[in-house]
PyMOL Python script that loads the backbone (N, CA, C, O; Angstrom):
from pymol import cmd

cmd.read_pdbstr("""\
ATOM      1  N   UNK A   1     206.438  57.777 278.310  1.00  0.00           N
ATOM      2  CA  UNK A   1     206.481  58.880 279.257  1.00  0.00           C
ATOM      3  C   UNK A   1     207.141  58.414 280.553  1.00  0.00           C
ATOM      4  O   UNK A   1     207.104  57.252 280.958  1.00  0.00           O
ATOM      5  N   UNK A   2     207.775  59.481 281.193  1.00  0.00           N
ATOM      6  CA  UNK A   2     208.737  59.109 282.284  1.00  0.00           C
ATOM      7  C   UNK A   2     208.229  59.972 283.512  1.00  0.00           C
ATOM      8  O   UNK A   2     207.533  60.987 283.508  1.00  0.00           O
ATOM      9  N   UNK A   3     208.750  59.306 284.499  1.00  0.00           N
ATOM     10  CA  UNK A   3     207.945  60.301 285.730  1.00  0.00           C
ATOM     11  C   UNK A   3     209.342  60.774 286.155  1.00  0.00           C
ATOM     12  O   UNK A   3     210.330  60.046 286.054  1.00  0.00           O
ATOM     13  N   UNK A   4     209.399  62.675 286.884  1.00  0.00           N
ATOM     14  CA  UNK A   4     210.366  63.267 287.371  1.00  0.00           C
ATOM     15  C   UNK A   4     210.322  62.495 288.916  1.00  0.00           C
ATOM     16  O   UNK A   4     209.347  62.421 289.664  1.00  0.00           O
ATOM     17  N   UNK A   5     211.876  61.880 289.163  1.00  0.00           N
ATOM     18  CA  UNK A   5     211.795  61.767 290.705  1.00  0.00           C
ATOM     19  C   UNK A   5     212.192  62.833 291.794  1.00  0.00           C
ATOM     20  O   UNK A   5     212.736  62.615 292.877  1.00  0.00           O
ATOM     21  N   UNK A   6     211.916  63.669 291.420  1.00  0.00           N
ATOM     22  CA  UNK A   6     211.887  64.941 292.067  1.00  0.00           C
ATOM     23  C   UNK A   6     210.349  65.271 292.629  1.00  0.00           C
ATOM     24  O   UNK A   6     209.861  65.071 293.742  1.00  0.00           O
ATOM     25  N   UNK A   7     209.815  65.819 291.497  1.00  0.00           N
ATOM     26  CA  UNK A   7     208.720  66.600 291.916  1.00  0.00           C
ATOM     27  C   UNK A   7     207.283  65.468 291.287  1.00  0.00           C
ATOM     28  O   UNK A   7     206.095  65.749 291.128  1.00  0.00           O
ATOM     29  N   UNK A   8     207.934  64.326 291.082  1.00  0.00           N
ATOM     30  CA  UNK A   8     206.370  63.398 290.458  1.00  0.00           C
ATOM     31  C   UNK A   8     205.616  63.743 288.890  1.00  0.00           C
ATOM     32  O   UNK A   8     204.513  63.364 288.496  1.00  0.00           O
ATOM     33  N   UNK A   9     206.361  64.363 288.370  1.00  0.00           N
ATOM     34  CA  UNK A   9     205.571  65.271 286.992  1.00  0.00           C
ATOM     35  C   UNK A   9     205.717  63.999 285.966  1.00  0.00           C
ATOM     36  O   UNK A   9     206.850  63.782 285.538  1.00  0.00           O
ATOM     37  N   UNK A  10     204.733  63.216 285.578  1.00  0.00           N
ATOM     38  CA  UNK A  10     204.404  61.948 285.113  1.00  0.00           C
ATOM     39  C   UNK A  10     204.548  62.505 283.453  1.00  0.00           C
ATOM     40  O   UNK A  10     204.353  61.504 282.763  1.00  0.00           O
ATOM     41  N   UNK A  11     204.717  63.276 282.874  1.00  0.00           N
ATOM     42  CA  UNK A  11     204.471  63.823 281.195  1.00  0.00           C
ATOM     43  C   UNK A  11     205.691  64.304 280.691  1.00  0.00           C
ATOM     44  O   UNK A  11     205.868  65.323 280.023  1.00  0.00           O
ATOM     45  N   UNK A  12     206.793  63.201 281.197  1.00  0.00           N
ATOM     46  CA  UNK A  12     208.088  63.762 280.342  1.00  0.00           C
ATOM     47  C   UNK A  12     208.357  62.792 279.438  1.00  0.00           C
ATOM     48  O   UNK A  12     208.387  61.636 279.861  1.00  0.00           O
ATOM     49  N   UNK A  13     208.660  63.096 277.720  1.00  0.00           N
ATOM     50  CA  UNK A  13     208.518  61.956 276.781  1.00  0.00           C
ATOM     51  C   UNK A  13     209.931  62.130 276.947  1.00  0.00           C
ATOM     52  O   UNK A  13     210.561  63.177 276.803  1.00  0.00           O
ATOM     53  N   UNK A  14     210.421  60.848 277.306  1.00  0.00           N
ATOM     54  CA  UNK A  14     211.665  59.957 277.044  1.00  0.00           C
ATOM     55  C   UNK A  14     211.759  59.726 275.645  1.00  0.00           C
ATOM     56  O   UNK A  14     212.924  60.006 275.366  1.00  0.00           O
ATOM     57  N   UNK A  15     211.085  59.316 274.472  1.00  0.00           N
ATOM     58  CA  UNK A  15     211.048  58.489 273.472  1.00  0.00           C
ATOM     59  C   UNK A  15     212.571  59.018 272.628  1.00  0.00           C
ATOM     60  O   UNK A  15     213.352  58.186 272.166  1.00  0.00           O
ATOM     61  N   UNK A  16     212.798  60.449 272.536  1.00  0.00           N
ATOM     62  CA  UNK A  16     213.760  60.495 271.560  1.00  0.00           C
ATOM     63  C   UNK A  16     214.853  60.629 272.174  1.00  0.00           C
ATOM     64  O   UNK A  16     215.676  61.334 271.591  1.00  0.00           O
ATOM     65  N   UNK A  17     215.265  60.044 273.509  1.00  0.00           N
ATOM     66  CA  UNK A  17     216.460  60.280 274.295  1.00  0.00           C
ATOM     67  C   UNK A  17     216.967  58.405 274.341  1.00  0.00           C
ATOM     68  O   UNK A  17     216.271  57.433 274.046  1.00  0.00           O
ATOM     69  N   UNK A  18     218.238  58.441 274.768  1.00  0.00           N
ATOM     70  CA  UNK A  18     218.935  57.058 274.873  1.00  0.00           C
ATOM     71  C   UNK A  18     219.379  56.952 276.145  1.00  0.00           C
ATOM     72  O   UNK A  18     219.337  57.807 277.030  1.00  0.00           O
ATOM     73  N   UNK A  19     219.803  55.867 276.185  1.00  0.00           N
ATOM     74  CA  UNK A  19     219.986  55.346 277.702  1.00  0.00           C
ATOM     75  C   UNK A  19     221.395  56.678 278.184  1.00  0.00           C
ATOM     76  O   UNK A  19     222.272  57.183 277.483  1.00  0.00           O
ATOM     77  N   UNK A  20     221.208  56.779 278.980  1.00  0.00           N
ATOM     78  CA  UNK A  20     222.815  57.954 279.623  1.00  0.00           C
ATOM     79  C   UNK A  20     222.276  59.113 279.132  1.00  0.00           C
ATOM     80  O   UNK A  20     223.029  59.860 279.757  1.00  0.00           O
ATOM     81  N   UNK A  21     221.464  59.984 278.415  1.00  0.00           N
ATOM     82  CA  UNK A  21     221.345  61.380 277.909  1.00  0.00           C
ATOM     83  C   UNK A  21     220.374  62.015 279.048  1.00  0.00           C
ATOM     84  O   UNK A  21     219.670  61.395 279.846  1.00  0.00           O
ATOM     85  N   UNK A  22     220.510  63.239 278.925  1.00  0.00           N
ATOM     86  CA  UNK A  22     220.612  64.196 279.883  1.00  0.00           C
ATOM     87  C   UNK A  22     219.372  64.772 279.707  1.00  0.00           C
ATOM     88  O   UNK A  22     219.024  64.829 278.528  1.00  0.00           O
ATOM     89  N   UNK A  23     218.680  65.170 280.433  1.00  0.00           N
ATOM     90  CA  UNK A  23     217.296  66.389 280.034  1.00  0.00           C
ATOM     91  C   UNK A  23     217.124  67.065 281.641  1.00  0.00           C
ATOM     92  O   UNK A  23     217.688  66.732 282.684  1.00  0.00           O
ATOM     93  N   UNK A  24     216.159  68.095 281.390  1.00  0.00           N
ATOM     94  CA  UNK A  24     215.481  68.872 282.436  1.00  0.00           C
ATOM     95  C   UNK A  24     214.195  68.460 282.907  1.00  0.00           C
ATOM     96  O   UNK A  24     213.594  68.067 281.907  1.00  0.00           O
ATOM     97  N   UNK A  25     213.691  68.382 283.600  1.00  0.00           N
ATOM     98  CA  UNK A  25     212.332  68.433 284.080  1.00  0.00           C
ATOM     99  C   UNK A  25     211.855  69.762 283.497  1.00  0.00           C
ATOM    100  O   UNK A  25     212.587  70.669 283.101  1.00  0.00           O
ATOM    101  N   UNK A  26     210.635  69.747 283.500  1.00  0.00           N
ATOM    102  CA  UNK A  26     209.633  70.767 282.435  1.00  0.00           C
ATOM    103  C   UNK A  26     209.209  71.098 283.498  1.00  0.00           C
ATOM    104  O   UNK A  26     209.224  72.325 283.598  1.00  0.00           O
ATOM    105  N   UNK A  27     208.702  70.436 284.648  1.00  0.00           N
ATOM    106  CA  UNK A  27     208.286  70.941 285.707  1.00  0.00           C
ATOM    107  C   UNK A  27     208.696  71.730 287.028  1.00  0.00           C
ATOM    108  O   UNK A  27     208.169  72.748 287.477  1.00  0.00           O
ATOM    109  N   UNK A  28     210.045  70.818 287.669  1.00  0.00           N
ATOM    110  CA  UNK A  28     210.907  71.800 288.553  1.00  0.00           C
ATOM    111  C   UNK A  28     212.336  72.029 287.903  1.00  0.00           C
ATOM    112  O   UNK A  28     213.131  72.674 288.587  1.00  0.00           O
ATOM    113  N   UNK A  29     212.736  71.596 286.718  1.00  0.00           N
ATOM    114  CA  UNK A  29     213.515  72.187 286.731  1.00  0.00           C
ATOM    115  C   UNK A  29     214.977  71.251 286.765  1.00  0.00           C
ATOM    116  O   UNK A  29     215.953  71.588 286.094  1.00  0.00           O
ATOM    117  N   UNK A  30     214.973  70.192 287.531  1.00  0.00           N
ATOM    118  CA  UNK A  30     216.319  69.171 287.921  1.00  0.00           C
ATOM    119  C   UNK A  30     216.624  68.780 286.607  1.00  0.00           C
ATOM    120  O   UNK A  30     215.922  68.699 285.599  1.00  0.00           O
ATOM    121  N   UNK A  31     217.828  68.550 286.822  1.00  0.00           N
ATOM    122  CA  UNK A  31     218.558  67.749 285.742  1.00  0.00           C
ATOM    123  C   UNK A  31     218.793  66.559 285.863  1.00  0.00           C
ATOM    124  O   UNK A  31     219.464  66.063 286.768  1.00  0.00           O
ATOM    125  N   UNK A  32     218.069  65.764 284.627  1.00  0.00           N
ATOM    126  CA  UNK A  32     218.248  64.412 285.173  1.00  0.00           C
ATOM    127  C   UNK A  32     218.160  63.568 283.823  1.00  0.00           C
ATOM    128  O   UNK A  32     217.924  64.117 282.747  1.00  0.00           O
ATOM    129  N   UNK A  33     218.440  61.709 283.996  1.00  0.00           N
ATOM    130  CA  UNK A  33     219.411  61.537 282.822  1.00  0.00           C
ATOM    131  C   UNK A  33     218.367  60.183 283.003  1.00  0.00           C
ATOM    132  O   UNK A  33     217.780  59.725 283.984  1.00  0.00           O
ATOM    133  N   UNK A  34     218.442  59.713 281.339  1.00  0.00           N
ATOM    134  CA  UNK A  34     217.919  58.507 281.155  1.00  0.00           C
ATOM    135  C   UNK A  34     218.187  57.391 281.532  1.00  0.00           C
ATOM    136  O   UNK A  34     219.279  57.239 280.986  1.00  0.00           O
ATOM    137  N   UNK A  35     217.967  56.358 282.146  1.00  0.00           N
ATOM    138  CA  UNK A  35     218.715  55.118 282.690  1.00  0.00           C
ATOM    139  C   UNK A  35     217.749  53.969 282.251  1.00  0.00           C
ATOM    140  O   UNK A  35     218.006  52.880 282.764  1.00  0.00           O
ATOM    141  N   UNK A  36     216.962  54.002 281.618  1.00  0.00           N
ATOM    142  CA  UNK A  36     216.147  52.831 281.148  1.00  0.00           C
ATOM    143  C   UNK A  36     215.041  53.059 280.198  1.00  0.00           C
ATOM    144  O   UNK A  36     214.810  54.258 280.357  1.00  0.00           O
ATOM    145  N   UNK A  37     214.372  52.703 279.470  1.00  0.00           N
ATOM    146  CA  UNK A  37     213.433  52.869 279.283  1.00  0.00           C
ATOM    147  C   UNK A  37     211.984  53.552 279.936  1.00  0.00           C
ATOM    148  O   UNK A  37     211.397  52.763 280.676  1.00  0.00           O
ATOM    149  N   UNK A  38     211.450  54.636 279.808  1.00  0.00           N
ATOM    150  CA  UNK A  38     210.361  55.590 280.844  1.00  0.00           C
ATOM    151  C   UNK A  38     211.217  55.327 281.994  1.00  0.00           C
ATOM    152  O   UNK A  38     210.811  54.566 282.873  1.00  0.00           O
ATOM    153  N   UNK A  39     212.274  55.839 282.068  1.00  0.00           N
ATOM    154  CA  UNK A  39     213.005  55.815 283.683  1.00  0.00           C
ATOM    155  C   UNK A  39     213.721  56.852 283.814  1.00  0.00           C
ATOM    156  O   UNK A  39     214.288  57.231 282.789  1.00  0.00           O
ATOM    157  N   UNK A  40     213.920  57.590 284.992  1.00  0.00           N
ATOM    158  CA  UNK A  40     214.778  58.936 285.229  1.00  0.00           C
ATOM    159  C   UNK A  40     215.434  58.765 286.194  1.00  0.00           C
ATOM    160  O   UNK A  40     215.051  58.077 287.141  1.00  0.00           O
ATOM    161  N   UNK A  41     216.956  59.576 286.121  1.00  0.00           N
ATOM    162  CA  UNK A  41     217.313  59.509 287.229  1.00  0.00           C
ATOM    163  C   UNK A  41     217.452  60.272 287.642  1.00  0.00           C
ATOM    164  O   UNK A  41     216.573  60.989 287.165  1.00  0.00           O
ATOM    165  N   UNK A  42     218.516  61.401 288.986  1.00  0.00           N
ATOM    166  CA  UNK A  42     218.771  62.188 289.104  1.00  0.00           C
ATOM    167  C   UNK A  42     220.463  62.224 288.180  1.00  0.00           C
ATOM    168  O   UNK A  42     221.099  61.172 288.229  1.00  0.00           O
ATOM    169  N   UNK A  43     220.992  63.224 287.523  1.00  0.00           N
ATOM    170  CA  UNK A  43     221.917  63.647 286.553  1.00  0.00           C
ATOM    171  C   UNK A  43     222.881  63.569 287.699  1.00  0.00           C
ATOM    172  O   UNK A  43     222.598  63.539 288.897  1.00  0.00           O
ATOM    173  N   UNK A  44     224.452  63.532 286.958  1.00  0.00           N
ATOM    174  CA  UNK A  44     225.495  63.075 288.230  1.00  0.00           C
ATOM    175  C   UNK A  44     225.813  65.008 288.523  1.00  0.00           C
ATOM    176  O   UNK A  44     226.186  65.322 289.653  1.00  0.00           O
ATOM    177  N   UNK A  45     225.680  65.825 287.749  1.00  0.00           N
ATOM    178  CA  UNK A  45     225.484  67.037 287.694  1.00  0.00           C
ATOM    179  C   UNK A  45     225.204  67.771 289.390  1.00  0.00           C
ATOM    180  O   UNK A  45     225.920  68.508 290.067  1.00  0.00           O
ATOM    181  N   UNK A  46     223.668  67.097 289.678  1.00  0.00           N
ATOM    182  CA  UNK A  46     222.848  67.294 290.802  1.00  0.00           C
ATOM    183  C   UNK A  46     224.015  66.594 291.756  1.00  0.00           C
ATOM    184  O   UNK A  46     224.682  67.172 292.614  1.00  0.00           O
ATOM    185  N   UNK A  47     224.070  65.465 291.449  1.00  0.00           N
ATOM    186  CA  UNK A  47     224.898  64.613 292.498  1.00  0.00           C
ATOM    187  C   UNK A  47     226.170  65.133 292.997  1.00  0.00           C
ATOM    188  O   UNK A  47     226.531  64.979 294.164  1.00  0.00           O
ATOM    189  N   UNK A  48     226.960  65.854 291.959  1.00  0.00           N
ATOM    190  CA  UNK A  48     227.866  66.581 292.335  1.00  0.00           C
ATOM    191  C   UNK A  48     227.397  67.859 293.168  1.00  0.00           C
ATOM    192  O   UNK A  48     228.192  68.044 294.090  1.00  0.00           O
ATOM    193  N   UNK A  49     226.514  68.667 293.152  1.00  0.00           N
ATOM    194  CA  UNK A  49     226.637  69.828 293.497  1.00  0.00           C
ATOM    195  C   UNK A  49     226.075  69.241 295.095  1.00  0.00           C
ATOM    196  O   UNK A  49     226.585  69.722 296.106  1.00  0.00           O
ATOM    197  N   UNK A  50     225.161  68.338 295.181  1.00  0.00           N
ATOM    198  CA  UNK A  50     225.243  67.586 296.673  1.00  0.00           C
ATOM    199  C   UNK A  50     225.945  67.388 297.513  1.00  0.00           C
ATOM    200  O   UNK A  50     225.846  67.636 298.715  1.00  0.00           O
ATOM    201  N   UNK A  51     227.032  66.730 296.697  1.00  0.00           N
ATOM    202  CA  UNK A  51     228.514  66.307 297.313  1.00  0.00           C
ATOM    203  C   UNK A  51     229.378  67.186 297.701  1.00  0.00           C
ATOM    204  O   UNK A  51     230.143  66.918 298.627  1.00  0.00           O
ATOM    205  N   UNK A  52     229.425  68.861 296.815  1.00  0.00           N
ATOM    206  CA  UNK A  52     229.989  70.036 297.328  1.00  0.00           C
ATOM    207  C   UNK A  52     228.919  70.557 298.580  1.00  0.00           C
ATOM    208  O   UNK A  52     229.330  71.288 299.480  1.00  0.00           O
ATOM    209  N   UNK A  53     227.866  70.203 298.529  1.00  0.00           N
ATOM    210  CA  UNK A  53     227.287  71.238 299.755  1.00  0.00           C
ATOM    211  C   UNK A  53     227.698  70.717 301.028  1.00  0.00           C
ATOM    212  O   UNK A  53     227.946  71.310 302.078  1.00  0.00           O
ATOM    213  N   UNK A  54     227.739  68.877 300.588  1.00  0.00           N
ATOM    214  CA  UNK A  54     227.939  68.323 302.128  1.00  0.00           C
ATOM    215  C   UNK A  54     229.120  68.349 302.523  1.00  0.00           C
ATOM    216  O   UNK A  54     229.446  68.328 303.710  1.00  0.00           O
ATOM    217  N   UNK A  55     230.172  68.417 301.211  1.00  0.00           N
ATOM    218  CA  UNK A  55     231.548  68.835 301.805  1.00  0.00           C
ATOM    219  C   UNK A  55     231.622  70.214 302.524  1.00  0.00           C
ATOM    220  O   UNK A  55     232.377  70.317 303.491  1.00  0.00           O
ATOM    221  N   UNK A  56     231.150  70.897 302.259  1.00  0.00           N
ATOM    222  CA  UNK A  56     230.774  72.645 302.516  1.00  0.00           C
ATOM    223  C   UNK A  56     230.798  72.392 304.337  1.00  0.00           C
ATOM    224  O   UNK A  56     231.626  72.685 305.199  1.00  0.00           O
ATOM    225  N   UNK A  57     229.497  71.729 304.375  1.00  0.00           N
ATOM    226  CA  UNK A  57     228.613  71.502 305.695  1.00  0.00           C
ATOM    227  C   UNK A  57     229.821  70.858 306.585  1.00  0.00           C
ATOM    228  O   UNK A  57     230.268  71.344 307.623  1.00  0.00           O
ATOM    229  N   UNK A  58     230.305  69.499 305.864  1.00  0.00           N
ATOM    230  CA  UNK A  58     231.261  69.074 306.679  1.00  0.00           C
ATOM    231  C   UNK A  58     232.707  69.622 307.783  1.00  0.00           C
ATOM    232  O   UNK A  58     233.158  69.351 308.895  1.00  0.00           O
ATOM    233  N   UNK A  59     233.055  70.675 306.452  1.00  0.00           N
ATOM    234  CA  UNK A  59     234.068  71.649 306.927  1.00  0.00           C
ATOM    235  C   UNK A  59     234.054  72.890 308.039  1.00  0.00           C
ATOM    236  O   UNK A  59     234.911  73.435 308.734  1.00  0.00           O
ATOM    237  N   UNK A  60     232.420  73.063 307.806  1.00  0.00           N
ATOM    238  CA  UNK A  60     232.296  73.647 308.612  1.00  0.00           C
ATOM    239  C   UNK A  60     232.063  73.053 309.903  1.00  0.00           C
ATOM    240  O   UNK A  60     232.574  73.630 310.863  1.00  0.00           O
ATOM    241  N   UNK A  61     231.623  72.373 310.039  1.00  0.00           N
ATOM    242  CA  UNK A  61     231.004  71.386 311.222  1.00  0.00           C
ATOM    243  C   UNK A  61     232.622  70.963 312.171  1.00  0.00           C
ATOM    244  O   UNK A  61     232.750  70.763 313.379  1.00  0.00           O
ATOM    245  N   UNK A  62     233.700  70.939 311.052  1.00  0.00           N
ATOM    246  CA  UNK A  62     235.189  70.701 311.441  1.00  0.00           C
ATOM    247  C   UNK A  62     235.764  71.948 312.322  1.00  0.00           C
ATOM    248  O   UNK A  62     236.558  71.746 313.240  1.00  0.00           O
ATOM    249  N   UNK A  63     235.257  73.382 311.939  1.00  0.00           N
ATOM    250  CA  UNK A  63     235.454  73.952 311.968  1.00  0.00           C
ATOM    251  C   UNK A  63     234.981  74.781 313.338  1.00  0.00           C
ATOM    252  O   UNK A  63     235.761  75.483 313.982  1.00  0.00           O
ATOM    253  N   UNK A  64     233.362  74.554 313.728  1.00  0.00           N
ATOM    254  CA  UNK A  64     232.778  74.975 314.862  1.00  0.00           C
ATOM    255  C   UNK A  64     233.359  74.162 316.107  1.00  0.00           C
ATOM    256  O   UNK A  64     233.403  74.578 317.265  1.00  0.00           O
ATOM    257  N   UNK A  65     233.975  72.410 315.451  1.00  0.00           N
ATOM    258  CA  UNK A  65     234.639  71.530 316.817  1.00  0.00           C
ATOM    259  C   UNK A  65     235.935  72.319 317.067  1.00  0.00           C
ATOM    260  O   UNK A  65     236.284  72.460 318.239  1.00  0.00           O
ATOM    261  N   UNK A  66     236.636  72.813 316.145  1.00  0.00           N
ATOM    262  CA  UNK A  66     237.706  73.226 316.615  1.00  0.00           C
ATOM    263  C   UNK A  66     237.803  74.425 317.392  1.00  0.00           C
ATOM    264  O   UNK A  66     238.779  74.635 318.112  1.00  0.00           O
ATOM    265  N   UNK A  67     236.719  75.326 317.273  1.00  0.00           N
ATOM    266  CA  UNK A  67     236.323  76.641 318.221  1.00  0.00           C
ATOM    267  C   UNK A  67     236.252  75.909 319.027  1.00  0.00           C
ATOM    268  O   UNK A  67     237.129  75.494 319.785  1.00  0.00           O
ATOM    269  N   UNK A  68     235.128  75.648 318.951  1.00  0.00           N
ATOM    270  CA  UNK A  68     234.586  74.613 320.659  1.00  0.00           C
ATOM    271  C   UNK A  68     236.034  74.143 321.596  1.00  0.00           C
ATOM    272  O   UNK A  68     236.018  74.332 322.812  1.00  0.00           O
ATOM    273  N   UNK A  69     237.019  73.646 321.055  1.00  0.00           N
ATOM    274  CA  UNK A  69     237.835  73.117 321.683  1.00  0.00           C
ATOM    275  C   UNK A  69     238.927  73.935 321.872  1.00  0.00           C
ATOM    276  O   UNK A  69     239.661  73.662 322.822  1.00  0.00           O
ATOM    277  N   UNK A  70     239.312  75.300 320.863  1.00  0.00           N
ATOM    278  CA  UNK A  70     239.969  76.340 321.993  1.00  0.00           C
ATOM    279  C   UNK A  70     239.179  76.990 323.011  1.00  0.00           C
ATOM    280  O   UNK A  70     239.628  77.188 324.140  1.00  0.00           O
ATOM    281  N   UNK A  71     237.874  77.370 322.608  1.00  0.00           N
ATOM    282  CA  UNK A  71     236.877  77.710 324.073  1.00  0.00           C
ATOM    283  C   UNK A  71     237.019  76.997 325.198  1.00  0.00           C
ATOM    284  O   UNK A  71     236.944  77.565 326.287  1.00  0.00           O
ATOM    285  N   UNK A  72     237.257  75.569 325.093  1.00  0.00           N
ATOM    286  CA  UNK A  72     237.266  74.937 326.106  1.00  0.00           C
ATOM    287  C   UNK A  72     238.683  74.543 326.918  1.00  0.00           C
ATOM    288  O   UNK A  72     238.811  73.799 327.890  1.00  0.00           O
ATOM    289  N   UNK A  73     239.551  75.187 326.291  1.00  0.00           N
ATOM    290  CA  UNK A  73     240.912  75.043 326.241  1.00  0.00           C
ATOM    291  C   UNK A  73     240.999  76.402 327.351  1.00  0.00           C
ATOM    292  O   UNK A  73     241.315  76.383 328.540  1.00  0.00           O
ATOM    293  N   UNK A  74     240.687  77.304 326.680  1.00  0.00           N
ATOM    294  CA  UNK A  74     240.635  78.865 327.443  1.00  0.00           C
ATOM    295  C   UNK A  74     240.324  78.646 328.351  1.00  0.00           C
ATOM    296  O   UNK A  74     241.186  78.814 329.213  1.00  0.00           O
ATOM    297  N   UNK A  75     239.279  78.257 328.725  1.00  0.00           N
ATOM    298  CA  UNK A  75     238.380  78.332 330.153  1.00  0.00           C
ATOM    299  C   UNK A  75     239.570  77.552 331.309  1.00  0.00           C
ATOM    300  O   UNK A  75     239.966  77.968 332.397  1.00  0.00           O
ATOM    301  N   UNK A  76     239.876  76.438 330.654  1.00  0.00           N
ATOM    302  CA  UNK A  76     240.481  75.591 331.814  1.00  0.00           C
ATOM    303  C   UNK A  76     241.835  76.459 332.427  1.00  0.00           C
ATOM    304  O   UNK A  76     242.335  76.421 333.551  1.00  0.00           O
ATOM    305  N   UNK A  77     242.224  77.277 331.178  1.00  0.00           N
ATOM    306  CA  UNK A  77     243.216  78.082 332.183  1.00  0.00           C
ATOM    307  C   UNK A  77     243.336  78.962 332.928  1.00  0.00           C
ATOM    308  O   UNK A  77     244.310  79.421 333.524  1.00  0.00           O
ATOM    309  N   UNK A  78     241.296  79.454 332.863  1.00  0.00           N
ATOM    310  CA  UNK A  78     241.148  80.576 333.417  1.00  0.00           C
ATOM    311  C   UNK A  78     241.075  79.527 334.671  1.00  0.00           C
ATOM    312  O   UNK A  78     242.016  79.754 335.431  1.00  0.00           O
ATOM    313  N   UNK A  79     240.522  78.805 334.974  1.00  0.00           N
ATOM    314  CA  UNK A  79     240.332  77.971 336.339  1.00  0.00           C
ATOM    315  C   UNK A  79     241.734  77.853 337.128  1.00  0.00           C
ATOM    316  O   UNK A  79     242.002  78.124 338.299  1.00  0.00           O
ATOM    317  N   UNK A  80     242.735  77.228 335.817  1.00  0.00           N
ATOM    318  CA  UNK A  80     244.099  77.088 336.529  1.00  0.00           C
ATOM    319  C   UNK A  80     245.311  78.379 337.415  1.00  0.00           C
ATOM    320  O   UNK A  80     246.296  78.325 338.152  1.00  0.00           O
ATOM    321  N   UNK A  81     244.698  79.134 336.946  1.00  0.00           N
ATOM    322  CA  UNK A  81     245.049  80.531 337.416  1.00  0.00           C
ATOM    323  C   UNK A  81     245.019  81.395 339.140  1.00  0.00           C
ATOM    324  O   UNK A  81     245.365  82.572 339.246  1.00  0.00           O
TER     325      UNK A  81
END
""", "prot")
cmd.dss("prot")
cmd.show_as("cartoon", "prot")
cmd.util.cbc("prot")
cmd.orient("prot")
């Protein structure tokens, strides 16, 4: 038996899976992949959709500096005026 590293759910039988194969948690749900014997990991699946959110987050975050910096662009010419 393998424990989910997600949500802690200690009653997932590994036995008929191999090292690299894929399963669900019974409990929340994640997808996640065998890496050892009673061992889980998180699935590269999860890992990817991580990597799109923080790219997501990132772009935007690119995106609010660059407002910020015509706002601040504007202003100075209202001063120069």
């Amino acid at each position: 038996m393998a424990t989910c590293p997600e949500c802690d759910y200690d009653e997932i039988d590994t036995e008929d899976y191999e090292e690299g194969d894929t399963l669900s948690c019974p409990e929340c749900g994640k997808n996640l992949v065998v890496v050892g014997p009673d061992e889980l990991d998180f699935s590269d699946e999860d890992e990817d959709d991580l990597d799109e959110d923080e790219d997501d987050l990132d772009e935007e975050d690119e995106e609010d500096e660059e407002d910020e910096d015509v706002e601040e662009d504007e202003e100075e010419e209202d001063y120069d005026e």
